[in-house]
N, C-alpha and C positions, 0 to 999 in steps of 0.2 A: 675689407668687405665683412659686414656685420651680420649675424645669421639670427641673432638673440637678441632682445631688449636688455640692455644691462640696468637691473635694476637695483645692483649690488656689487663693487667690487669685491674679490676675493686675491690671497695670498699668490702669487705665484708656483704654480708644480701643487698647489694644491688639489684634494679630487670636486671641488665645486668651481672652481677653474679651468679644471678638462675638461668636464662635463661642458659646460657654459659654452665655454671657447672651442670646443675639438672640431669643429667645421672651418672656422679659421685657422685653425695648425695644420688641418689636412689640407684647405685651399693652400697655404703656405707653399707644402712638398708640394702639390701639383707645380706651381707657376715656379719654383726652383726647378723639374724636371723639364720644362716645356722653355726653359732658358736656356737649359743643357744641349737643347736645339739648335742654338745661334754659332754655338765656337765649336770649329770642324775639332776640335780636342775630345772633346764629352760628346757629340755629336752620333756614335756611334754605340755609346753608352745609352743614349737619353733614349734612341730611336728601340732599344729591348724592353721597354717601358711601354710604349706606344703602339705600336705596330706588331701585327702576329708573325713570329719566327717561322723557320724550315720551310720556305718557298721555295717551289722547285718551278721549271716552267717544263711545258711540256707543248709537245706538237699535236694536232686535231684537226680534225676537217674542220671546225671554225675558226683556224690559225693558233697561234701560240696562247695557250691557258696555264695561269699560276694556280698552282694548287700546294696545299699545306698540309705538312704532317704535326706531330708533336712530338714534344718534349720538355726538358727540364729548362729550358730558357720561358717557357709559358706561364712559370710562375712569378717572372717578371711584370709580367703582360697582366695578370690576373693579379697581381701587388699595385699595379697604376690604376684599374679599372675600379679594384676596393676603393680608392680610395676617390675618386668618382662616383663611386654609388654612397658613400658618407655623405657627400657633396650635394648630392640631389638629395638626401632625404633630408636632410635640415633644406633646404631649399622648399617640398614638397612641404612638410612641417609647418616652417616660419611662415607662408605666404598663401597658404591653403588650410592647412588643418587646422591652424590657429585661430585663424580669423573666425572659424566655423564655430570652432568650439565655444567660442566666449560668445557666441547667440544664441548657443542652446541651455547653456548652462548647464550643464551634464554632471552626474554627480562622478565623481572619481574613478570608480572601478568600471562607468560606459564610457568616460575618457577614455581611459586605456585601450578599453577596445574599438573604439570606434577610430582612435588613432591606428592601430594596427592594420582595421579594416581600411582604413584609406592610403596608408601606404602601402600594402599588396594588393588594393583594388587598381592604384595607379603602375602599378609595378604587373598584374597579371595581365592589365590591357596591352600596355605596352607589346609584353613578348607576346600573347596572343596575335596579334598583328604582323607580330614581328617571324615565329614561327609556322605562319599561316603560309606568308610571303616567301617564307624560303618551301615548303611544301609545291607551291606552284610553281617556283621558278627552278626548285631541283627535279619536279614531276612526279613524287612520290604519290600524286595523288593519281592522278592517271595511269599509274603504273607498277602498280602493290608488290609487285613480285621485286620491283629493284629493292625494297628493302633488303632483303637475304643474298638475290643473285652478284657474282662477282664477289664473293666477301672472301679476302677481308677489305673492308673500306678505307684503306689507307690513308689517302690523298682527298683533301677537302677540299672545296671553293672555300674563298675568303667568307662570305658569308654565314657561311656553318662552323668556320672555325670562330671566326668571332662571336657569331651567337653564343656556343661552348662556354666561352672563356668568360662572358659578360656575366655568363647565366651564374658561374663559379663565383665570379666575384661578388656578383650581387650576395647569393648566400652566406658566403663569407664574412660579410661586411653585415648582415643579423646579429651575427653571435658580436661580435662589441657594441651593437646599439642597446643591447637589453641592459648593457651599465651604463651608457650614454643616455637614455631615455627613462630611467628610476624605472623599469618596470619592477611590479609587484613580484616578493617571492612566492605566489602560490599562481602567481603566469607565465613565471619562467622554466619548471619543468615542462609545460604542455607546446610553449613557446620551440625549445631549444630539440626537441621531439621531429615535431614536422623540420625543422631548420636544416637538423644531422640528416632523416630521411630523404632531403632532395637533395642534397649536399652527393649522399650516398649515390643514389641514382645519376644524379648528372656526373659524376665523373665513373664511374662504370660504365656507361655509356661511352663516353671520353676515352676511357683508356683502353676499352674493349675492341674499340672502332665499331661500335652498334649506334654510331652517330644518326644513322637513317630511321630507325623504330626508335630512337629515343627522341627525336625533333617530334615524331606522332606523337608519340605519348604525351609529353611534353602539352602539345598542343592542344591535348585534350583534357590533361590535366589544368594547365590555365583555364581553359573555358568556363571548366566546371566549378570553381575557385573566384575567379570573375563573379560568376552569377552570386554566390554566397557575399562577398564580400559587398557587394551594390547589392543586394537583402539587408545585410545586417547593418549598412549605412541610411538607407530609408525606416528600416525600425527606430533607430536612434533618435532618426528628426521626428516620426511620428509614429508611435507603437500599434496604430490599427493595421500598419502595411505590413503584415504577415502573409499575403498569397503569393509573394515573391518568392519565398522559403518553399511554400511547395512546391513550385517551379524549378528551382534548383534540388531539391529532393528529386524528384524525377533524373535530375540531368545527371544526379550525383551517381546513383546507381546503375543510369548508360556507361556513365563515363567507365566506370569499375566492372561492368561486361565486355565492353567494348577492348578495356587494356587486357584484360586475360585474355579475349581471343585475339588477339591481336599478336600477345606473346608466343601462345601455343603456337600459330600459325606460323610467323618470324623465324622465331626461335628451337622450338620443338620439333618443327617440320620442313622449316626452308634451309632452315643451315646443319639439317642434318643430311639432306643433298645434296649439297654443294660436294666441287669436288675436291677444296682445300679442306682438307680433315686435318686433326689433330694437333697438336700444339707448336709453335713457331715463333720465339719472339723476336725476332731479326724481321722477321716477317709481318708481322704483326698480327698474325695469325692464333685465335685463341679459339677453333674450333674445335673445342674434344667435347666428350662427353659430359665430364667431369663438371666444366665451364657451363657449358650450356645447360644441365641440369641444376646447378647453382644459380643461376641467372634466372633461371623461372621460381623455383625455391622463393629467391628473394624477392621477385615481383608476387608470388600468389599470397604470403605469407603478408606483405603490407598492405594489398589488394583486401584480404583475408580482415586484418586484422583493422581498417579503416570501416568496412561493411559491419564489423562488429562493434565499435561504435557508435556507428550510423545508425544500428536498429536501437543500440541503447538508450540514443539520445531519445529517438522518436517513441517509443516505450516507455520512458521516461515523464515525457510532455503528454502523453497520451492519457496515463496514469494523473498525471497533472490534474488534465482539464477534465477529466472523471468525475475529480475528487470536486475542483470548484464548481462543477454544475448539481452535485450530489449535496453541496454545501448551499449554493441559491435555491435548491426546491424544499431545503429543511427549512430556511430564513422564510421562504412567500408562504408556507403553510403554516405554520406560524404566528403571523401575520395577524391582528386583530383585525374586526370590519371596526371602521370607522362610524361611532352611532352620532344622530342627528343631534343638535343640541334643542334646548329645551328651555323657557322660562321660568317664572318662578311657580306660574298655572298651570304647569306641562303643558303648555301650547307649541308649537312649533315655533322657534324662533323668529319674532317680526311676523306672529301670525301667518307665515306666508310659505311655503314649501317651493322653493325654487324650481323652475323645470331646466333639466339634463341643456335642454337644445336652444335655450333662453328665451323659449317662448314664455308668455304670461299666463301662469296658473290659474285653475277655475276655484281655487279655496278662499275664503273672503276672510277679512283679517278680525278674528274675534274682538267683541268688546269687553274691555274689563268690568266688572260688578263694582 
């Protein structure tokens, strides 16, 4: 299964042969793990790859529900899933962004981006849907107070745990595409920025058991990321469509109100009622103070520091377009009037002064002497 046009052999274990080839190495391990399936030997091996660990069942008035905690067997889970998310992105890549790019003809450095922009525009749709979906079907929306009450959040449905783990591996699997994909070295600190930040957040979330405020956030954080990434791919194709961008500027600044109260609320003020206090890790209980003042720290601080940003960039552009309309009113005054031409009798040219609206003028065409 071929991801690349090979348009060039290279050396074996070479780096323009990993590069080239690294979506066929990884399809490789996958279909070797998903073989480990057949023989009851590996069988039990292959299934810590596949399948989310620490199920427990438990009883309910809607009968027996499997529900899951975590641990260090998950990073098996999230070691199979990376390598699934390499998979779809030369996938996403080869058979989409490719094709695209060679009709636009884009000069190099909107390549870059406008690649980027299409693989987390197809990557924030995805979990948008996909976090939306577990919001209604766990009731979080109906029901804001389960965020905090009952905590600590132990025990998952299958669905929140694997969202978790996909989300991980998804980001995981950034940090080796920036040498898989030649990105530029002046894209990769800004790149690998955001990458460590959600990286951060989704597993604090993860290990904290703040699964339920983190699927919001999450959720709202897609949205708002979405909209920027379907902006900056309609600018690409045609650079007048900039009223998308102010659309998303609006959304961008809900979204960064909306997570701080959403924290303070949660955080600040629901788990500091609850009635599991203080620290427990058998428990999994991480409600002290200490914690949940760190927990908001770190959300106000990148809340903080993304808004600060935000105003620079628009400050920035603002300053911009100042400068170039400052710059067209110098050019049109300026400007010569254009004078009539003239013969060699200074008569008006063909004797005849054209009218504006093409009607026929009342001047008669001079005779020469």
């Amino acid at each position: 299964m071929a991801f690349r046009r090979r348009n060039k052999s290279y050396p074996f274990f070479s780096q323009e042969f990993l590069i080239q080839n690294h979506a066929d190495i990884v399809f490789s391990l996958v279909i070797f793990i998903l073989i480990g399936l057949m023989f009851e030997a590996t069988a039990k091996t292959a299934i810590l790859f596949i399948q989310p660990q620490y199920n427990v069942t438990t009883l309910s008035p809607e009968g027996e529900v499997t529900l899951y905690h975590y641990g260090w067997k998950d990073s098996a889970t999230i070691l199979f899933y990376f390598f699934i998310a390499i998979i779809l992105h030369a996938v996403v890549q080869e058979y989409l962004l490719d094709k695209v790019n060679r009709r636009l003809h884009l000069s190099k450095s909107k390549n870059t981006k406008f690649n980027e922009s299409g693989q987390l525009g197809v990557f924030h749709l995805v979990s948008s849907v996909w976090s939306f979906y577990v919001l209604i079907a766990e009731g979080y929306l109906l029901h804001p107070s389960s965020l905090w009450e009952n905590y600590p959040h132990v025990n998952l449905r299958f669905q929140v745990k694997f969202f978790y783990l996909t989300q991980l591996a998804y980001w995981l699997h950034a940090l080796p595409e920036l040498y898989f994909q030649k990105v530029r070295k002046e894209e990769i600190p800004r790149q690998l920025k955001y990458i460590c930040l959600y990286l951060l957040h989704i597993a604090a979330a993860y290990l904290l058991n703040l699964t339920r405020v983190g699927v919001v956030l999450l959720f709202l954080q897609y949205v708002s990321e979405l909209g920027f990434h379907i902006a900056r791919l309609f600018y690409f194709t045609d650079e007048n469509h900039q009223k998308a961008f102010n659309m998303w500027a609006v959304s961008f600044v809900f979204t960064r109100m909306v997570t701080l109260t959403l924290m303070f609320l949660a955080v600040g003020f629901g788990l500091a009622r609850v009635e599991n206090q203080g620290l427990d890790l058998e428990m999994g209980n991480f409600n002290s103070v200490l914690i949940r003042m760190t927990v908001l720290l770190l959300v106000c601080l990148t809340q903080s520091w993304l808004l600060w940003k935000f105003i620079r960039f628009q400050l920035k552009r603002w300053r911009e377009f100042r400068h170039e309309q400052a710059i067209r009113k110098k050019a049109a005054a300026k400007q010569p009037l254009r004078p009539l031409k003239r013969d060699s009798l200074g008569n008006h040219e063909n004797g005849v002064l054209k009218a504006e609206n093409g009607a026929s003028p009342r001047i008669k065409k001079l005779k020469s002497p």
